[in-house]
Backbone atoms as SQL, in Angstrom:
CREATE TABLE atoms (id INTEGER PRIMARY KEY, chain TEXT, resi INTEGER, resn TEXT, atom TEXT, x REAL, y REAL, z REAL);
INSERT INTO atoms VALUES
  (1, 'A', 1, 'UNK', 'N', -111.571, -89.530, 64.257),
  (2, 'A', 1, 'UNK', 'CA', -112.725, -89.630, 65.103),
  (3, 'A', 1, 'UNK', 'C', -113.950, -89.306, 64.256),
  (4, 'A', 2, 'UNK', 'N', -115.006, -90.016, 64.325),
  (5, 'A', 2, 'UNK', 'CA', -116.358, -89.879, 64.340),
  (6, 'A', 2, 'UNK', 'C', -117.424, -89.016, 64.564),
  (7, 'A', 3, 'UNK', 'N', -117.987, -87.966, 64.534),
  (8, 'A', 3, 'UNK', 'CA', -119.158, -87.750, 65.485),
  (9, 'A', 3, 'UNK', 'C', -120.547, -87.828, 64.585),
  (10, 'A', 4, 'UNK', 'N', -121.285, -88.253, 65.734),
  (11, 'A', 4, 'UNK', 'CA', -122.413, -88.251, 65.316),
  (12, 'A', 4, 'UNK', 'C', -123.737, -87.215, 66.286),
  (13, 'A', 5, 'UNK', 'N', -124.880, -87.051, 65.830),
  (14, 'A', 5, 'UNK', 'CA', -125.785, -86.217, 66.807),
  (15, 'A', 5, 'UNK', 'C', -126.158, -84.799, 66.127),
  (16, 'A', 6, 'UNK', 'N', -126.948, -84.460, 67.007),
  (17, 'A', 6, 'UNK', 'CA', -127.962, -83.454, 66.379),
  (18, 'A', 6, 'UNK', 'C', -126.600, -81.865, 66.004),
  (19, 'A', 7, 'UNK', 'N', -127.035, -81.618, 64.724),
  (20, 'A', 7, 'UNK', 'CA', -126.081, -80.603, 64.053),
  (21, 'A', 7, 'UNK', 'C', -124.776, -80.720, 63.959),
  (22, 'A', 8, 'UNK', 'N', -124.317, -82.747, 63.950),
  (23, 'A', 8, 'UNK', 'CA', -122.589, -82.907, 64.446),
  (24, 'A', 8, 'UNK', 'C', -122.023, -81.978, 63.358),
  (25, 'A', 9, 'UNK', 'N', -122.277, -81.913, 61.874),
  (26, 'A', 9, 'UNK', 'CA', -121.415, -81.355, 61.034),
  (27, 'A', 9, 'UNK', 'C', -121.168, -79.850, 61.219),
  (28, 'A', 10, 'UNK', 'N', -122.250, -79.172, 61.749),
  (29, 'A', 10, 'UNK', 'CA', -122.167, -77.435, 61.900),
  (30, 'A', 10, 'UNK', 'C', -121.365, -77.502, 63.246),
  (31, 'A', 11, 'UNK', 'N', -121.302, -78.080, 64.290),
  (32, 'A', 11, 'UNK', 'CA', -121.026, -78.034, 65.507),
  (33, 'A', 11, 'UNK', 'C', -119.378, -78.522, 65.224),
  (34, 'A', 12, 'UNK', 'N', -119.450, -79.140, 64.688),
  (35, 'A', 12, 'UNK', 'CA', -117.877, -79.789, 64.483),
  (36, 'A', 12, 'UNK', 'C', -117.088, -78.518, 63.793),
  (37, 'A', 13, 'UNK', 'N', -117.666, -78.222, 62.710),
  (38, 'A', 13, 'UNK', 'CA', -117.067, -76.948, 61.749),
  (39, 'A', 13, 'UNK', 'C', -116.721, -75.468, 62.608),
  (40, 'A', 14, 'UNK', 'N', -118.060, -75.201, 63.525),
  (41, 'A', 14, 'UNK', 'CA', -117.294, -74.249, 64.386),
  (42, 'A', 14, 'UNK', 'C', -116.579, -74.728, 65.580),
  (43, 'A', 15, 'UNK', 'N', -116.215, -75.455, 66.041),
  (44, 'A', 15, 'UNK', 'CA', -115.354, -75.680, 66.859),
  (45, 'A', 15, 'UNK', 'C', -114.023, -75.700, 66.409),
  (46, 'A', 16, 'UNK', 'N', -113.589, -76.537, 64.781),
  (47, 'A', 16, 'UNK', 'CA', -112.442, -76.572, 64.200),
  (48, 'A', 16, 'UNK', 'C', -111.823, -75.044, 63.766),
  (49, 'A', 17, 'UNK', 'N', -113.457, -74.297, 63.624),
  (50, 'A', 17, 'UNK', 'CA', -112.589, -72.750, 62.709),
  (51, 'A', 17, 'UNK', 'C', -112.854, -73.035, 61.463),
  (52, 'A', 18, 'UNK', 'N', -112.115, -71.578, 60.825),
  (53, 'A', 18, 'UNK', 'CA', -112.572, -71.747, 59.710),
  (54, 'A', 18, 'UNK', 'C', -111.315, -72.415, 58.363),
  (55, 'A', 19, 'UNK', 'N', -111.945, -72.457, 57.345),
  (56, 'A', 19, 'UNK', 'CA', -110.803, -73.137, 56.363),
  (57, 'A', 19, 'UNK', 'C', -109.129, -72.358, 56.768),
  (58, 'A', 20, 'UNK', 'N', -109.041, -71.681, 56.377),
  (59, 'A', 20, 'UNK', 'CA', -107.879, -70.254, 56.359),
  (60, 'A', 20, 'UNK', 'C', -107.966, -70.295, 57.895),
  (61, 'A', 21, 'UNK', 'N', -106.393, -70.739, 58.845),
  (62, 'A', 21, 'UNK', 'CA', -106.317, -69.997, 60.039),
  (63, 'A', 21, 'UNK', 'C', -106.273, -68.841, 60.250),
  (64, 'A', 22, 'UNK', 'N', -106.173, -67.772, 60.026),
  (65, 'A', 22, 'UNK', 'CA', -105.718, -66.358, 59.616),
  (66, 'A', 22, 'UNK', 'C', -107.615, -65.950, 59.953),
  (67, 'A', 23, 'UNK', 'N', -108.388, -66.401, 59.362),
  (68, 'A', 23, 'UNK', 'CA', -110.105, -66.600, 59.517),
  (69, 'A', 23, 'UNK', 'C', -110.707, -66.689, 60.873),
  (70, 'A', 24, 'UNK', 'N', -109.779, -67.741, 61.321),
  (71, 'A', 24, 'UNK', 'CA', -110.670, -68.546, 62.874),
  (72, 'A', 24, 'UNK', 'C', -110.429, -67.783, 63.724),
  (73, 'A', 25, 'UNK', 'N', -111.411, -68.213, 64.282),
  (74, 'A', 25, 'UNK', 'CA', -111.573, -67.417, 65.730),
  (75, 'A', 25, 'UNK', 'C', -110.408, -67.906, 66.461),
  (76, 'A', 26, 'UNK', 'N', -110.406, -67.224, 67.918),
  (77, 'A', 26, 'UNK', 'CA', -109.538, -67.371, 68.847),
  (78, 'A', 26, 'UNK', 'C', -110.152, -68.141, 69.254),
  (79, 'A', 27, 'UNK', 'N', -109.563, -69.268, 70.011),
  (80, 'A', 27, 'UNK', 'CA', -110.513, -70.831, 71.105),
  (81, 'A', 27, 'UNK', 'C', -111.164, -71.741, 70.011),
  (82, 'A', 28, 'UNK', 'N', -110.622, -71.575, 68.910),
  (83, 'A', 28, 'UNK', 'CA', -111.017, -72.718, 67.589),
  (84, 'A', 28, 'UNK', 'C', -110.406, -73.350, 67.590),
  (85, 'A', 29, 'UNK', 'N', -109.939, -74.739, 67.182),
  (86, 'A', 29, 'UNK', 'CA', -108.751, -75.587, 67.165),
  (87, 'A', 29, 'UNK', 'C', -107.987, -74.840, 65.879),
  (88, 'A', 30, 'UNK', 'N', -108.114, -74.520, 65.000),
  (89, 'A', 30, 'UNK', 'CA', -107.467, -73.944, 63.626),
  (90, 'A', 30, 'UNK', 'C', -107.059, -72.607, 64.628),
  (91, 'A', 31, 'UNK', 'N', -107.841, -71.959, 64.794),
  (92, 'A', 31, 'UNK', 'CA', -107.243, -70.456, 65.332),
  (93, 'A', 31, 'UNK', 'C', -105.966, -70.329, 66.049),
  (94, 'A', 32, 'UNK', 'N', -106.371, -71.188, 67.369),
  (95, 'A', 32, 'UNK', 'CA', -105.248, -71.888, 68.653),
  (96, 'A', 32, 'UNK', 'C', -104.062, -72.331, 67.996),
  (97, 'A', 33, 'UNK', 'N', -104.263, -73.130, 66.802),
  (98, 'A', 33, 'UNK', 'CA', -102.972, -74.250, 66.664),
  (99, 'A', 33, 'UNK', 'C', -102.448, -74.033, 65.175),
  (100, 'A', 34, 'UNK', 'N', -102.952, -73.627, 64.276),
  (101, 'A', 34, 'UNK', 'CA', -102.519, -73.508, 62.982),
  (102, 'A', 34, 'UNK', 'C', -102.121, -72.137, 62.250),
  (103, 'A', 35, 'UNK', 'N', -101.036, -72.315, 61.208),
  (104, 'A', 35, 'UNK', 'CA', -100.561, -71.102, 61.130),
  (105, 'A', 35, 'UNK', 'C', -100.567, -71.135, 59.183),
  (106, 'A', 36, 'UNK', 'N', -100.388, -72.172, 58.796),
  (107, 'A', 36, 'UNK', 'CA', -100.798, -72.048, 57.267),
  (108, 'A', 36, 'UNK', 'C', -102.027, -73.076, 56.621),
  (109, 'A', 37, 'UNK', 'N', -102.860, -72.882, 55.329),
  (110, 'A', 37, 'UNK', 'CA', -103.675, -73.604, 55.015),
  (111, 'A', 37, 'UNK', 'C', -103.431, -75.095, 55.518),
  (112, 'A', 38, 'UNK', 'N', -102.393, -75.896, 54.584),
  (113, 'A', 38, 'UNK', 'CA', -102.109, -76.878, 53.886),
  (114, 'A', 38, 'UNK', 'C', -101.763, -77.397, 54.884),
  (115, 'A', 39, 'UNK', 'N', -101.724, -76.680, 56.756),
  (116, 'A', 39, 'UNK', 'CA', -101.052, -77.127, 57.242),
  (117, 'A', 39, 'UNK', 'C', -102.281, -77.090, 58.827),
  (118, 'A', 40, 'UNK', 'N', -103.118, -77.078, 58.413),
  (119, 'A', 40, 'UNK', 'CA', -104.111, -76.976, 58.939),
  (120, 'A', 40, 'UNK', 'C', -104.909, -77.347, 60.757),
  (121, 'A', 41, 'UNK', 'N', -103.690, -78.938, 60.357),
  (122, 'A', 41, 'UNK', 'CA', -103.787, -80.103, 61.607),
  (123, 'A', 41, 'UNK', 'C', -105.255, -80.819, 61.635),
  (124, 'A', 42, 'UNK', 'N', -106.402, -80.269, 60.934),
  (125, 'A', 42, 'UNK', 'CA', -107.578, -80.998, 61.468),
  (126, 'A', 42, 'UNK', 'C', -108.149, -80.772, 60.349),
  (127, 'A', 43, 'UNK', 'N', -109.280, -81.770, 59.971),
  (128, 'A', 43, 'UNK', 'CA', -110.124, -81.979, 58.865),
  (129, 'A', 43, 'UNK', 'C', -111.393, -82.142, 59.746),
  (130, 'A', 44, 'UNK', 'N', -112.253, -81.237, 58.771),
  (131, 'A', 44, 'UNK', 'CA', -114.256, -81.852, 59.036),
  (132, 'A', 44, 'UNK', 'C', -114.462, -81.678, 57.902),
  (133, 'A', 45, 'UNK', 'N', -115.756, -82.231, 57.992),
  (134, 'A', 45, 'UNK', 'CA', -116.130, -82.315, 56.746),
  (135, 'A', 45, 'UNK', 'C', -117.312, -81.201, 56.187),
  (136, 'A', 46, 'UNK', 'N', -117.736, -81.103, 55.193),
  (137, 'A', 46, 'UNK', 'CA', -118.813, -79.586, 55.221),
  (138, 'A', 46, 'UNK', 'C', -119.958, -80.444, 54.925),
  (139, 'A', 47, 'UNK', 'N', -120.347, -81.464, 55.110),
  (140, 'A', 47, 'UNK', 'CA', -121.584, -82.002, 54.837),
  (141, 'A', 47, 'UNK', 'C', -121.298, -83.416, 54.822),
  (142, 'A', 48, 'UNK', 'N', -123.192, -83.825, 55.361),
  (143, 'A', 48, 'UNK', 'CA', -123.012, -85.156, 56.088),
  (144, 'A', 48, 'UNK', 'C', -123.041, -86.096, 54.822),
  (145, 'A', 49, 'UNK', 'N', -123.245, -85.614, 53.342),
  (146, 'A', 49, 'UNK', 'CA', -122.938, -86.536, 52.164),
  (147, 'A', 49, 'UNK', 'C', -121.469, -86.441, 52.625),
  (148, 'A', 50, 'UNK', 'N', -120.308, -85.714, 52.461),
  (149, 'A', 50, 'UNK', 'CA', -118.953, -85.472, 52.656),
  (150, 'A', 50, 'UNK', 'C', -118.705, -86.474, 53.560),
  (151, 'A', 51, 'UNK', 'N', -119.079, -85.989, 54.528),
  (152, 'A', 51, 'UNK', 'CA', -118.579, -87.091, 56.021),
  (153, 'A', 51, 'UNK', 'C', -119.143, -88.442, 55.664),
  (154, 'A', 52, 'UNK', 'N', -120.088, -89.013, 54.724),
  (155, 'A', 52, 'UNK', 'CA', -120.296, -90.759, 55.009),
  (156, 'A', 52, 'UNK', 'C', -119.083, -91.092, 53.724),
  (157, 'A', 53, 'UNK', 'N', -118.720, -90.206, 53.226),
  (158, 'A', 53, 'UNK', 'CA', -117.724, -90.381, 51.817),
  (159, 'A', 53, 'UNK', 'C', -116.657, -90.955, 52.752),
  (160, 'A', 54, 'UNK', 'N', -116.179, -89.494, 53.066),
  (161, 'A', 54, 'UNK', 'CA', -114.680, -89.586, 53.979),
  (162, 'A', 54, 'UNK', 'C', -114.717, -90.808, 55.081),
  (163, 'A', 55, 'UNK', 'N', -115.974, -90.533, 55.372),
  (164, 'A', 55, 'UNK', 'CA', -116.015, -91.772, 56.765),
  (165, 'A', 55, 'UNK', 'C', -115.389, -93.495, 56.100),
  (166, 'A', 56, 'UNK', 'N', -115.732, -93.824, 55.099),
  (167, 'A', 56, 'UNK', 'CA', -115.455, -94.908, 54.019),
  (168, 'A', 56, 'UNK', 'C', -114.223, -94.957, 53.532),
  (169, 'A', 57, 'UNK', 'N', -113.799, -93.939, 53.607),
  (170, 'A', 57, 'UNK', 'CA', -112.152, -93.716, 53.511),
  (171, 'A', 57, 'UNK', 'C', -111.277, -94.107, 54.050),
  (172, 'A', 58, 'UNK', 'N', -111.693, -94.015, 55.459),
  (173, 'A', 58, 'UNK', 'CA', -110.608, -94.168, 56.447),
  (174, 'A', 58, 'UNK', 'C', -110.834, -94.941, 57.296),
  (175, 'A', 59, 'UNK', 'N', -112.285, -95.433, 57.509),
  (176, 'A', 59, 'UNK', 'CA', -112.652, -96.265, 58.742),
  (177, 'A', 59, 'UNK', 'C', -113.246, -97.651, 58.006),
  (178, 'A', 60, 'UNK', 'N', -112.706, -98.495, 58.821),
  (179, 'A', 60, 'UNK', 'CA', -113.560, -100.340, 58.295),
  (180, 'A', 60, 'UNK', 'C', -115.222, -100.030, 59.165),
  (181, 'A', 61, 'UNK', 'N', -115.657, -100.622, 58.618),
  (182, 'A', 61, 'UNK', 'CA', -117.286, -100.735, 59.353),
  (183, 'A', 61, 'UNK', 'C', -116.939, -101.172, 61.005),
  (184, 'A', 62, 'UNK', 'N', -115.984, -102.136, 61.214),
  (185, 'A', 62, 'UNK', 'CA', -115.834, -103.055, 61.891),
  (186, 'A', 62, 'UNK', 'C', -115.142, -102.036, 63.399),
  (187, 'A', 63, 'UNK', 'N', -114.723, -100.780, 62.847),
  (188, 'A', 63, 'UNK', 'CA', -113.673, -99.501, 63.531),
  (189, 'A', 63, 'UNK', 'C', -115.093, -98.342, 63.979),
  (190, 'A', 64, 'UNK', 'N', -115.808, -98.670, 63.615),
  (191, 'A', 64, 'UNK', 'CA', -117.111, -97.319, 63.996),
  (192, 'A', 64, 'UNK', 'C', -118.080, -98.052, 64.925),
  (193, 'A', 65, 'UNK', 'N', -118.162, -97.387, 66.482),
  (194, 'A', 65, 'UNK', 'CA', -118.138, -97.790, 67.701),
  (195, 'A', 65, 'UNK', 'C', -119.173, -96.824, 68.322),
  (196, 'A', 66, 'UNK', 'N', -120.523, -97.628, 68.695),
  (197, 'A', 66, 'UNK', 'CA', -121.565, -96.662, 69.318),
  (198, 'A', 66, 'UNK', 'C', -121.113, -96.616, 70.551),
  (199, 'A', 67, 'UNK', 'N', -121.634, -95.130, 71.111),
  (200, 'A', 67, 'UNK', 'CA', -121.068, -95.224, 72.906),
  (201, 'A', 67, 'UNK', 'C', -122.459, -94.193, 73.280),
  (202, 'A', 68, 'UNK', 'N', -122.556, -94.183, 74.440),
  (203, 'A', 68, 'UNK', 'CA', -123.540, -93.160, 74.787),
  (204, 'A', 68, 'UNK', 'C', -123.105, -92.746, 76.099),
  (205, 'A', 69, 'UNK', 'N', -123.067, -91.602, 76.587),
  (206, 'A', 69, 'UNK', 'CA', -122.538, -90.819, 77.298),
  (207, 'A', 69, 'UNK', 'C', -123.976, -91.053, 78.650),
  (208, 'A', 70, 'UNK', 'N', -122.998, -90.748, 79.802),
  (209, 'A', 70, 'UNK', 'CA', -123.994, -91.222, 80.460),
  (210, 'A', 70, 'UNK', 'C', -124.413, -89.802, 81.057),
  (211, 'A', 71, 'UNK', 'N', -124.201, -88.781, 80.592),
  (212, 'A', 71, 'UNK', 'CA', -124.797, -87.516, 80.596),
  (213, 'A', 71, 'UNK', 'C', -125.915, -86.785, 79.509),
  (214, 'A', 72, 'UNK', 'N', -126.362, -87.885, 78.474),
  (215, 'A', 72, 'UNK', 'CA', -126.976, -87.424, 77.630),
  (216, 'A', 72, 'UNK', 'C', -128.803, -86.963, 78.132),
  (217, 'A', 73, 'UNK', 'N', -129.065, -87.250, 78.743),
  (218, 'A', 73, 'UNK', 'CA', -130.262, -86.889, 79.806),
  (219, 'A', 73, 'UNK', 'C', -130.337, -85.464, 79.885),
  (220, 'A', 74, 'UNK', 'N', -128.921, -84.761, 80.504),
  (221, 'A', 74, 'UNK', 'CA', -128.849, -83.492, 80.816),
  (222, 'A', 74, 'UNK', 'C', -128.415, -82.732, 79.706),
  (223, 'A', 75, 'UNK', 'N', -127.905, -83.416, 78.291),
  (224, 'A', 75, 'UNK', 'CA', -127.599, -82.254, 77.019),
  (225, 'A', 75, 'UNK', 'C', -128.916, -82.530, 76.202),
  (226, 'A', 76, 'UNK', 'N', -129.688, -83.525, 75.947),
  (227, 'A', 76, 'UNK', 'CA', -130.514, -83.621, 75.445),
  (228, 'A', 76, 'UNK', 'C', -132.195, -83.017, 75.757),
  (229, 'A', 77, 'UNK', 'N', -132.656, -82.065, 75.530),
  (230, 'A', 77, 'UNK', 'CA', -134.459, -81.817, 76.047),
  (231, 'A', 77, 'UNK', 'C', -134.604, -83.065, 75.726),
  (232, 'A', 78, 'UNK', 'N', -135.240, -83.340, 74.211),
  (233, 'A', 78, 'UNK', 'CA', -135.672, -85.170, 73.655),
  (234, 'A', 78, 'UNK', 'C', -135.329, -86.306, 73.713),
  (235, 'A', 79, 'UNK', 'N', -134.881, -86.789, 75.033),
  (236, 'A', 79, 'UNK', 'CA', -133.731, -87.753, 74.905),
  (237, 'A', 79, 'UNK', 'C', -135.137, -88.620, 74.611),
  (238, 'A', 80, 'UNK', 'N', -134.168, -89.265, 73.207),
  (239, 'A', 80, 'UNK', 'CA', -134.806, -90.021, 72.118),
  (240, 'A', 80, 'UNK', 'C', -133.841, -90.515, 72.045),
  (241, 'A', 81, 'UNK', 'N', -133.564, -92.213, 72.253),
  (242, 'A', 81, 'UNK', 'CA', -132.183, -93.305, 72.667),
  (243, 'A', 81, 'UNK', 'C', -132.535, -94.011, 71.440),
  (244, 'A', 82, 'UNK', 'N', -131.887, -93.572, 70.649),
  (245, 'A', 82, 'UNK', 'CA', -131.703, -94.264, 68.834),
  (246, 'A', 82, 'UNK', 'C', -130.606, -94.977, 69.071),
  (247, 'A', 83, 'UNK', 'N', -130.278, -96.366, 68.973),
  (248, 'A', 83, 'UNK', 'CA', -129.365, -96.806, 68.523),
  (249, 'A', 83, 'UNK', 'C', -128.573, -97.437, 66.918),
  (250, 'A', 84, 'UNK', 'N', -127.507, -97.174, 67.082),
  (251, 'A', 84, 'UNK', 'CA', -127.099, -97.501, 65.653),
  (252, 'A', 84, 'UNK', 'C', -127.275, -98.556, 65.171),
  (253, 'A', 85, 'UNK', 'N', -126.892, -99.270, 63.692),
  (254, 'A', 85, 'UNK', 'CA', -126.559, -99.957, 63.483),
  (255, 'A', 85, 'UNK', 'C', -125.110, -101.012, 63.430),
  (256, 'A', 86, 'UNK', 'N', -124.226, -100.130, 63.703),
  (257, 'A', 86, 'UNK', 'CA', -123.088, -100.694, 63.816),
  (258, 'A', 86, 'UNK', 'C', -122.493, -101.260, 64.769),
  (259, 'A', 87, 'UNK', 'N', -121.708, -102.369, 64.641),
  (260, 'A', 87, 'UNK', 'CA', -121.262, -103.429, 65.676),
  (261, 'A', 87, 'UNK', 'C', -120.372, -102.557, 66.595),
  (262, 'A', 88, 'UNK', 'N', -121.228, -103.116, 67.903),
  (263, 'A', 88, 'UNK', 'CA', -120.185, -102.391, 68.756),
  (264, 'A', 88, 'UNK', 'C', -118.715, -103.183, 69.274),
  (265, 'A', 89, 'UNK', 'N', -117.664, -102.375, 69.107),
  (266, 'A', 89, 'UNK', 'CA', -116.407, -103.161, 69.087),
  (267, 'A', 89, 'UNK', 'C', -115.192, -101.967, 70.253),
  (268, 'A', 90, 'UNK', 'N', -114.105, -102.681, 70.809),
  (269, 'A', 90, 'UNK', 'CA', -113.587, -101.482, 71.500),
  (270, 'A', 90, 'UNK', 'C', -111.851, -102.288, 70.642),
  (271, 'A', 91, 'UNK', 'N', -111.254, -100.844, 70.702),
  (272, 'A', 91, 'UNK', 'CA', -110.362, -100.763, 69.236),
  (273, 'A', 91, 'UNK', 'C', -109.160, -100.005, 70.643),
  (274, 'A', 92, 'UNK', 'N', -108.344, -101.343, 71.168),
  (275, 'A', 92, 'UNK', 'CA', -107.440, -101.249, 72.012),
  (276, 'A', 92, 'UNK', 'C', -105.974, -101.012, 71.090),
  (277, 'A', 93, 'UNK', 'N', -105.304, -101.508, 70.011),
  (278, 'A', 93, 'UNK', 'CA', -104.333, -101.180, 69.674),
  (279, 'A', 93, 'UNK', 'C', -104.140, -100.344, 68.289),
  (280, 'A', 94, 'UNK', 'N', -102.713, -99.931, 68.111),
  (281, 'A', 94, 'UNK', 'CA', -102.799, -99.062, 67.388),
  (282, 'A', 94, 'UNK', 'C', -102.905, -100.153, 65.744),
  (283, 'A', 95, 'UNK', 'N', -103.209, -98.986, 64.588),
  (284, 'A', 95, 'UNK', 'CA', -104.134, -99.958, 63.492),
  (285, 'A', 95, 'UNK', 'C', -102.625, -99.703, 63.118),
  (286, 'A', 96, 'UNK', 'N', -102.635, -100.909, 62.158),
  (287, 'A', 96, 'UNK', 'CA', -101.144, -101.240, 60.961),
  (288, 'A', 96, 'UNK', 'C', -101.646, -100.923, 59.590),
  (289, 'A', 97, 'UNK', 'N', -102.724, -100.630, 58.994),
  (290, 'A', 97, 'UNK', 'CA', -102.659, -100.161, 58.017),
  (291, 'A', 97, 'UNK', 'C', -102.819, -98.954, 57.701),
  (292, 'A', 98, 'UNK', 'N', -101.248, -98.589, 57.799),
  (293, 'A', 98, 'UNK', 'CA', -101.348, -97.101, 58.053),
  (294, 'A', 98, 'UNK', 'C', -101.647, -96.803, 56.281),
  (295, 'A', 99, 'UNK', 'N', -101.744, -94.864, 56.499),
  (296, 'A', 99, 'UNK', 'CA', -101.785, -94.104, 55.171),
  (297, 'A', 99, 'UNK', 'C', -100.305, -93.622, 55.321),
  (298, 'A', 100, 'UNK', 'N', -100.307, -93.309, 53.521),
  (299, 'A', 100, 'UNK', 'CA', -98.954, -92.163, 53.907),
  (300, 'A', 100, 'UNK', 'C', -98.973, -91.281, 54.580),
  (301, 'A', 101, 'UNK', 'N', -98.076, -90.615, 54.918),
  (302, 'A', 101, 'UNK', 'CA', -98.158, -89.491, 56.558),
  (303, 'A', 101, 'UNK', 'C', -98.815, -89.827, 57.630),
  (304, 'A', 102, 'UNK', 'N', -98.935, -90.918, 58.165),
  (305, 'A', 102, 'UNK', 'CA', -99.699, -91.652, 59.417),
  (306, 'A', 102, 'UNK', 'C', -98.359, -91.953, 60.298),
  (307, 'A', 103, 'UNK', 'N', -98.561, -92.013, 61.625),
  (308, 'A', 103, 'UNK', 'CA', -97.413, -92.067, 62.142),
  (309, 'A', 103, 'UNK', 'C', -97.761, -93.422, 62.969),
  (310, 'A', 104, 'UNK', 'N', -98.920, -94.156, 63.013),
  (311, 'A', 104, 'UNK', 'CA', -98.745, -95.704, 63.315),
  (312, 'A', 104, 'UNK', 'C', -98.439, -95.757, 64.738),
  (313, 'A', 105, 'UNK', 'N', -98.950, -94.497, 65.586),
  (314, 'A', 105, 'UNK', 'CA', -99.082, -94.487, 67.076),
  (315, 'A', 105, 'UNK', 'C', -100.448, -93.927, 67.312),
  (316, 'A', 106, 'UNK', 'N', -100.930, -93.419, 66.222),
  (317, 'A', 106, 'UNK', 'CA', -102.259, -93.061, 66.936),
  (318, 'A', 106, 'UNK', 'C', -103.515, -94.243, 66.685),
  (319, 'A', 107, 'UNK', 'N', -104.413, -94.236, 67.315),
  (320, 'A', 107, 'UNK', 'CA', -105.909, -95.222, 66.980),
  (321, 'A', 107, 'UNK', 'C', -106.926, -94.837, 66.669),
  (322, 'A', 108, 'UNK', 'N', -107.239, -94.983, 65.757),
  (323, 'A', 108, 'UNK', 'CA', -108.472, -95.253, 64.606),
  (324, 'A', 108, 'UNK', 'C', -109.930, -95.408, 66.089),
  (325, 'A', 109, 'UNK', 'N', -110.277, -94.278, 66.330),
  (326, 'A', 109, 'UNK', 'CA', -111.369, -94.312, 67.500),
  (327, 'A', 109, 'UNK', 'C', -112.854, -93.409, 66.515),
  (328, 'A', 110, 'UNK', 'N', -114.015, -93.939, 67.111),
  (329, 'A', 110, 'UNK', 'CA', -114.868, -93.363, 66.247),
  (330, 'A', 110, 'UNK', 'C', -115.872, -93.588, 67.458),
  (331, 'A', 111, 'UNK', 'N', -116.749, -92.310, 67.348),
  (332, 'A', 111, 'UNK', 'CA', -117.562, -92.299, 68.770),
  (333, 'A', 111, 'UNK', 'C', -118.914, -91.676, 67.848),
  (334, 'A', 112, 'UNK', 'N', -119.894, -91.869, 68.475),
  (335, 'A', 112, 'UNK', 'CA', -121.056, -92.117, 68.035),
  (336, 'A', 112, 'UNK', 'C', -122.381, -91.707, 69.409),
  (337, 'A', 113, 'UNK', 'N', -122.994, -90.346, 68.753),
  (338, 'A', 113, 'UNK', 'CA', -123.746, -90.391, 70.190),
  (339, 'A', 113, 'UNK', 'C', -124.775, -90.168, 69.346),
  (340, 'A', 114, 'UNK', 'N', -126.474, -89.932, 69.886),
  (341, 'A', 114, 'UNK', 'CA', -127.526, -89.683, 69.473),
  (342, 'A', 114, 'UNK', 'C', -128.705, -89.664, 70.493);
């Protein structure tokens, strides 16, 4: 998954926890669910150079999908309606070009708010 929006990379990072589960808070996804480094279950990235790297990694242009929440009125003070550049597309089955360790049931979803 994707995110985009005001502070996505700091906001994403504390929600995941910290590197080391043993670190994270309790109600973090790392804290809740993980019990060694290497074994982590979830990746963010520490910076939005990082995230357009990684984002290129794993996603086709053609797989990154603007959406806008129809609550953004009430999280936003500035609602300032930027839209992206990227083609909007909806990504119904699961992708075949998997990676190693991919298990070829999950979908390549990328969400995009601003």
């Amino acid at each position: 998954m994707v995110w985009e929006g005001d502070n996505a990379v700091k906001t994403g990072r504390k929600m995941l926890g910290a590197t080391k589960p043993f670190d994270s808070e309790p109600g973090t996804i790392r804290g809740d669910l993980c019990i060694d480094v290497g074994r982590n279950v979830i990746h963010g990235s520490d910076s939005v150079e990082s995230a357009n790297h990684e984002i290129g990694l794993w996603f086709a242009p053609e797989e990154l999908v603007n959406w806008s929440s129809h609550s953004e009125g009430w999280v936003y003070e500035n609602q300032q309606v930027v839209k992206l550049s990227k083609k909007v597309i909806k990504v119904d089955k699961p992708y075949t070009d998997q990676k190693p360790g991919t298990s070829g049931l999950r979908k390549k979803v990328a969400v995009f708010t601003q």
